[in-house]
N, C-alpha and C positions, 0 to 999 in steps of 0.2 A: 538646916538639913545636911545630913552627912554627902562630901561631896561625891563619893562613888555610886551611894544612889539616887544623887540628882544628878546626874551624868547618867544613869541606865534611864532615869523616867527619862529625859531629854529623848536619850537614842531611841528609848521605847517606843516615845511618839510619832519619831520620824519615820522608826520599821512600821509601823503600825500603819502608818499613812501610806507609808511604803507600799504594805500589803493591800491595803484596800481599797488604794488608788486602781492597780493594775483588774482588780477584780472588774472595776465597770470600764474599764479602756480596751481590757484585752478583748470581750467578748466585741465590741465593736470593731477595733481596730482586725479583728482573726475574720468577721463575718465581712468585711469592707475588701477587703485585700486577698481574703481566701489562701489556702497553703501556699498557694506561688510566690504571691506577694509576699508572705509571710518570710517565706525561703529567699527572694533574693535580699530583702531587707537583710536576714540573717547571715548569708551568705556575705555580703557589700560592709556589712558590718565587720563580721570575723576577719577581714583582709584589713580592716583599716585600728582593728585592734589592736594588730602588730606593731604599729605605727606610735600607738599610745604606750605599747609597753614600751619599746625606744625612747618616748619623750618623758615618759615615769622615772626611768632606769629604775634604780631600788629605793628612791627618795621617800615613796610610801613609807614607809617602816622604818628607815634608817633616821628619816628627817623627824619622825615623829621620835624615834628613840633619841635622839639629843639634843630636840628643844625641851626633853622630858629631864635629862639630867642637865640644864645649863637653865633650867627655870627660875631658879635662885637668884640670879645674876643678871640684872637687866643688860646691862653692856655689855656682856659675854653672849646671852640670848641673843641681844639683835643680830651683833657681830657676825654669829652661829649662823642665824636664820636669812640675811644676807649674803654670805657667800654661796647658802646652800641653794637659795631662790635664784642667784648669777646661773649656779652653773644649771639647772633646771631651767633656765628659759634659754642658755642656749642650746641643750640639748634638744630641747623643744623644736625649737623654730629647724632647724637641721632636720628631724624630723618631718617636719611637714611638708618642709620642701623638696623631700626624696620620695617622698607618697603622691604628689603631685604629677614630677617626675612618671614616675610607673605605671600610676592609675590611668592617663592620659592616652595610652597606648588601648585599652580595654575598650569592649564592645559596650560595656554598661557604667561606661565612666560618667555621668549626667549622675547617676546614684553614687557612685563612688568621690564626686565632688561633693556631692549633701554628707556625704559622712565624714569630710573633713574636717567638721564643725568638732567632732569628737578630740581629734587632736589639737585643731588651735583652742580648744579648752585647757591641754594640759598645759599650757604656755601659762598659763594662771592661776595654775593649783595650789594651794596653800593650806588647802585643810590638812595636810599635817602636822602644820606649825598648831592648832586649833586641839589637836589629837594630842598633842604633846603635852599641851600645858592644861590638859582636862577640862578643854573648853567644849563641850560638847554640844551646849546651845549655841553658840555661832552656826557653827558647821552646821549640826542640824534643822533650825531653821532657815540657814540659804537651802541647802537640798529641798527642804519642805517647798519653799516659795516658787523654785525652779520645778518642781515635782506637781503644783499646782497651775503654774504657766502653761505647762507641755499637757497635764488633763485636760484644761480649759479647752487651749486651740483644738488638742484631738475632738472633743466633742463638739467644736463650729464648723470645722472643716477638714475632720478626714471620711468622704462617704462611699468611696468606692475605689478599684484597684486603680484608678488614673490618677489617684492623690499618693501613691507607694511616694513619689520624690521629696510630696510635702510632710508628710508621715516622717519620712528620715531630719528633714530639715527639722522638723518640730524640736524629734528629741536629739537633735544634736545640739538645737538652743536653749533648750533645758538643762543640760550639762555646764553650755557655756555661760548662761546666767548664773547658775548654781556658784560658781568658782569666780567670778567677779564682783558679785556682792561681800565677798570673804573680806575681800579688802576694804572695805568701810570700817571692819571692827580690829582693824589688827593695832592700829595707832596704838590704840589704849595699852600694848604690852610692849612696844619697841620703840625706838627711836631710829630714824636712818645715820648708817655706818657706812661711807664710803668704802668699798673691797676692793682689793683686786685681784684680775682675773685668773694668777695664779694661787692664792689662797681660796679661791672659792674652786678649782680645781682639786686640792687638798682631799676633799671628799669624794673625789670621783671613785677611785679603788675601795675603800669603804663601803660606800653605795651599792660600788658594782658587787659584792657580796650577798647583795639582796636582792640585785637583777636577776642573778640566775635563778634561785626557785620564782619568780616573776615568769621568766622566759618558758620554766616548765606547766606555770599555770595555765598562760597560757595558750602552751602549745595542747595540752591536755582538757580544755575548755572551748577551746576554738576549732580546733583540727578535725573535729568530727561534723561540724557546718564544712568550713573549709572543703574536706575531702567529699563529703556527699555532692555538694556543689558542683565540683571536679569533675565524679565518677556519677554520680546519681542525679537529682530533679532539681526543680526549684524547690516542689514538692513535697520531696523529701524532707528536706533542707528544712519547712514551714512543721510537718509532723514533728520531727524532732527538738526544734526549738521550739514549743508550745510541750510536747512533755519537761522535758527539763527545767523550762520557766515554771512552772506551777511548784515544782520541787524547789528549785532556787530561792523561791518569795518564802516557802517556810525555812528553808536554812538561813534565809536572811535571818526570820525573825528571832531562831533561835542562838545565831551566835553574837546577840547584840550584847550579852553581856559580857562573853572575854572583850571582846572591841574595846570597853570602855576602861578592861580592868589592865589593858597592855600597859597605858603609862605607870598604873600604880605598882603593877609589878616592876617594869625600869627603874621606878624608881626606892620601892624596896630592896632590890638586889642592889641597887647602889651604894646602898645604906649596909648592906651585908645579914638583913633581914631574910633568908632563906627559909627558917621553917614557916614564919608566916608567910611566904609566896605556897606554898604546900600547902596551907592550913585553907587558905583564901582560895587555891585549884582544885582541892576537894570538897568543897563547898560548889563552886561552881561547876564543875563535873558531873554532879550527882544531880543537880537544879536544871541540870541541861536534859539530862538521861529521863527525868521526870516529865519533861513537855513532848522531848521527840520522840522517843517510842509512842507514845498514844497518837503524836500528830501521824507517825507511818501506818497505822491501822488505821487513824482516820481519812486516809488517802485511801487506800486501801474500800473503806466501806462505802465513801460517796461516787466515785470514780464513773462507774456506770450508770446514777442518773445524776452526774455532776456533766459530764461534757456534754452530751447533744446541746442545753441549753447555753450552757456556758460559751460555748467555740463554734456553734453551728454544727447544722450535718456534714458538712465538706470535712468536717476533723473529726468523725466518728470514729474512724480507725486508733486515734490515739488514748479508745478505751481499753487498746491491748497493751499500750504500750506504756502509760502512767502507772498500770502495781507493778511494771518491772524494775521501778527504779525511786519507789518508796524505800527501799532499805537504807539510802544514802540518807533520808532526813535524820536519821542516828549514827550512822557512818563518818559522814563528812565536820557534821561540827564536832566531832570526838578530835579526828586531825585538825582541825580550828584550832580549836583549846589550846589544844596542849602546848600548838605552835604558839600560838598569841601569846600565852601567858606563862609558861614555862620554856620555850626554847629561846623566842626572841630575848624575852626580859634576861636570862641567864647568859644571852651570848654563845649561846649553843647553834653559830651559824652553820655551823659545816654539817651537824644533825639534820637541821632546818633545809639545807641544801639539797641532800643528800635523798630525803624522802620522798623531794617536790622531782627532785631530777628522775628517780627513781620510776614515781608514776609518770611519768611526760614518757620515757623509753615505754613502759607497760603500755601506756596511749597510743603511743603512735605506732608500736607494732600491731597491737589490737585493730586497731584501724586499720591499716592496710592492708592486714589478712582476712581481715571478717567485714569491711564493708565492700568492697567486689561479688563478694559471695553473698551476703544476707542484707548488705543493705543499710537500713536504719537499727536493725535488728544487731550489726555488728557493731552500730557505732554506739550505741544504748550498753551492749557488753564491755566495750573496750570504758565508756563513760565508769562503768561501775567495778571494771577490774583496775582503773588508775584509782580511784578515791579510798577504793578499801588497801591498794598496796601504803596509800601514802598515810592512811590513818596506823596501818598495823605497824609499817615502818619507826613513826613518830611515838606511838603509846611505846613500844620494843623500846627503844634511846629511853622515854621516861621511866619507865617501869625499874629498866634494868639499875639506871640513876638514882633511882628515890624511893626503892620498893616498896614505892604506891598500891595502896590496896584499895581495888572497888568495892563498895556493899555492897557484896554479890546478891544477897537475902530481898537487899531494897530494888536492885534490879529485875530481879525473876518476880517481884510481884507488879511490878511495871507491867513486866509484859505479860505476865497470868491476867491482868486487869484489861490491858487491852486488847488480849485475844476474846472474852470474853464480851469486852464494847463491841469490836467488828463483830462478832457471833450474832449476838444480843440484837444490835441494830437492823444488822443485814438482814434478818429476819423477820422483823419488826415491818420493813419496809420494803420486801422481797414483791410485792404485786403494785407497786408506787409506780406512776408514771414519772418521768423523770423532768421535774420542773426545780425552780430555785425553791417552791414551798416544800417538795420533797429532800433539797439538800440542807434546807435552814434545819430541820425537822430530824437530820440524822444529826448534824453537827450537836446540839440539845441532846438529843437521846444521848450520845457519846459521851460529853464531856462530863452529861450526871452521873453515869455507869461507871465511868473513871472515876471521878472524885470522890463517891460512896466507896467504891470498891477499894481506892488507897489510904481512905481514911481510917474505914474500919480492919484495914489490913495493920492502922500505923507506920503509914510508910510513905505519910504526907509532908514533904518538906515546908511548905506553905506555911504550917503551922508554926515553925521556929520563926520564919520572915516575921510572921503577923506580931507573934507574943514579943521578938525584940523592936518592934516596928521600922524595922530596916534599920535601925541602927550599928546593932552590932550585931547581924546577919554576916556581911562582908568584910568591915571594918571591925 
């Protein structure tokens, strides 16, 4: 099987599991804990985020970029992948112990010590190295196994809000088993290289290159819990991370295929293979535009008899607040992309930087000036003015580089298709009481309206996949 797309089924499975895990966790764990709970979880979380981006620095992406060009070379690779895991466990451990430090002082440090599990996790991370050399079943099946560990426990023992401590512990040994099992399968690609601890330093400035847009992720992903927490509720804090999560799990699912295609692009451009990284980003672009426009109208049509069931009535409110930020499911993995696969792979860091810093300033002024005033309301605006500055930012650098053209033709029937799905459905289901047989029942109506409609429009990607049977779709 061609390796890029056994590397997407792998990830596929993971997202997938991904997504469907949270579907029967969250309506529990949201009705257990109620928006408060929901909010300081979120809240105790966003502060201890901080902490993980410190012990990451930009190792995510940098490490995965040059075990992907040093793959060739077992001696070179170990070498590589040992200095770079030195200086990552010591940045690590320094971390943790300054989070310690701080937290200590806090009214609600009892939670803030359960979330520390998040960071002595990164003291173990190696799925980069996993990411590099296009191993995507490792990694994916540790996640899966930690992903199924932290379901199990939630459904023994999370049943009400005086579990919020164990609820954190859970999923912070989720994370931490996830990234300890890694180390069972690495053997098989390296040998140990003694380092030392000034060449494993070597990569710090390098690295730090990738911290920064890190630092603006984020501060433009976290700072809006952060600040409501601050200025606003627990409350709050729960409405808005329950909109955003639901969005999150489809952008998960749709940017699983740059993710997988990052090393192949590093290591095309290595090779000095440039129009195929073009040829392979337009293919993937338009593969992307095809699932997320339909998924945003499909948010869009279920929304109001999706939540009471799904979150309980304590989060009705958040049926106002989930179509305001459906746009992003085609927004944000547009700036994915492009990053993944055309800035990282080409070495376009300062582009890359430049965008992520960009929206983190749009963030955080946003925030400031509109959650005082409106609330959840301001931190939902500022959420959706950082992600379109950093996509429009990053297509602007590509565009202007590679005068990349979108099929406009193949896009407006996208969305001529899906205005018509929401139309079609909402109507269809406009006197439905709102249960899970009402939302199984739009999802169906939807995706057939869609798929009729793009097929007979011609403007179904699907069909090239099928006919070369993933062969030489990607590759």
């Amino acid at each position: 099987m061609n390796k890029t797309l056994s590397n997407f089924i792998y990830q596929s499975i993971f997202r997938i599991t991904k997504l469907l895990l949270p579907f029967i966790t969250i309506p529990i764990v949201s009705k257990a804990l109620g928006p408060s709970g929901i909010g300081v979880y979120n809240y105790t979380n966003s502060i201890a985020q901080y902490f993980v981006l410190v012990a990451g620095l930009g190792i995510g992406v940098y490490g995965n970029r040059q075990i992907a060009i040093n793959s060739d070379n077992k001696v070179k690779l170990s070498e590589t992948f040992w200095e770079i895991f030195t200086m990552s466990f010591s940045i690590s451990i320094m971390s943790l112990l300054l989070y310690f430090i701080i937290v200590s002082f806090s009214e609600d440090r009892i939670y803030f010590y359960y979330q520390s599990l998040i960071i002595f996790a990164a003291v173990f991370d190696i799925s980069w190295f996993f990411m590099g050399m296009e191993d995507f079943k490792k990694s994916s099946l540790s996640s899966l196994a930690g992903q199924l560990v932290s379901f199990t426990l939630i459904l023994l023992f999370v049943k009400d809000r005086s579990d919020l401590g164990l609820y954190i512990f859970i999923q912070g040994i989720n994370i931490l088993f996830s990234q300890v099992i890694m180390w069972a399968f690495i053997k098989k690609y390296i040998v140990f290289i003694k380092v030392s601890f000034k060449n494993a330093l070597k990569h710090f400035f390098p690295a730090l290159q990738y911290f920064i847009p890190k630092i603006a992720i984020v501060l433009y992903t976290n700072l809006n819990k952060t600040l409501l927490g601050w200025l606003g509720t627990s409350a709050a804090v729960g409405f808005y991370s329950n909109t955003v999560q639901i969005n999150g799990v489809l952008v998960t699912l749709i940017t699983t295929l740059d993710l997988v295609l990052l090393p192949k692009m590093s290591n095309l451009f290595s090779h000095g293979k440039i129009q195929e990284i073009l040829n392979v980003l337009k293919k993937s672009l338009h593969l992307q535009l095809f699932f997320s426009i339909p998924l945003a109208f499909g948010l869009l049509t279920i929304t109001a008899k999706f939540v009471p069931w799904f979150f309980g009535e304590s989060f009705d409110f958040i049926t106002h607040t989930i179509p305001l930020v459906a746009p992003l499911i085609v927004i944000k993995p547009l700036g994915i992309a492009v990053g993944r696969q055309y800035l990282v792979p080409m070495n376009r860091v300062k582009i890359y930087n430049m965008a992520v810093i960009s929206g983190a300033i749009v963030s955080i002024m946003a925030n400031i000036l509109l959650i005082p005033v409106v609330g959840i309301y301001g931190a939902i605006t500022a959420t959706i003015l950082a992600e379109l500055f950093v996509t429009i930012t990053r297509m602007y650098a590509f565009i202007r580089e590679t005068h990349f053209k979108f099929n406009i033709p193949m896009i407006l029937k996208c969305i001529a298709s899906g205005v018509i799905m929401y139309l079609v459905t909402s109507w269809v289901t406009l006197s439905w009481t709102a249960s899970i047989k009402t939302t199984m029942v739009q999802v169906i109506i939807g995706i057939v309206i869609y798929m009729i409609l793009m097929t007979v429009l011609k403007a179904n990607p699907l069909y090239e996949l099928i006919k070369s049977r993933g062969k030489s779709f990607i590759n």
